[in-house]
N, C-alpha and C positions, 0 to 999 in steps of 0.2 A: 472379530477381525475379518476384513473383506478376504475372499479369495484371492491366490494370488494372481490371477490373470484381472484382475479389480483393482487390484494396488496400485497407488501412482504417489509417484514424490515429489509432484510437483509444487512448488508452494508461490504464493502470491504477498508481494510487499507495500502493505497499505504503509500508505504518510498520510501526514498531518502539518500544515505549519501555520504558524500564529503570523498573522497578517493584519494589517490597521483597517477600522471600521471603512465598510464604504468601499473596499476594493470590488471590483467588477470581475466577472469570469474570464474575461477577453485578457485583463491584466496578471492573470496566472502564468505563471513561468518556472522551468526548470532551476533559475536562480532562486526564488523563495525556499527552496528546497537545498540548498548547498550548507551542509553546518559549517562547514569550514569558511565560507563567510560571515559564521556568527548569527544565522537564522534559529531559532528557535524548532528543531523540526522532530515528530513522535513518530516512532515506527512499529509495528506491527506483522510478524509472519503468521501466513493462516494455511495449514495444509489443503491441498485439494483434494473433496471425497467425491466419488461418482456414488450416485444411489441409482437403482434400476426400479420403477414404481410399476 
């Protein structure tokens, strides 16, 4: 376990959303991402660790 002056609870929320072939970057939007419009969308939380090397 990190010390606790190391500790942080920050955490980060990856998505995922299934999109038709052939969409561009430029065509990425906060709506592909809405399940409540029946998007297909994966989520993921990842805690944040500091390492000191």
């Amino acid at each position: 376990e990190a010390p606790a002056d190391m500790q942080c609870k920050d955490k980060f929320l990856l998505q995922s959303a299934k999109v038709n072939d052939g969409v561009a970057a430029k065509d990425i939007n906060a709506e592909m991402f809405n399940k409540e419009a029946g998007h297909i969308v994966e989520e993921c939380k990842k805690l944040l660790l500091f390492l000191l090397v």
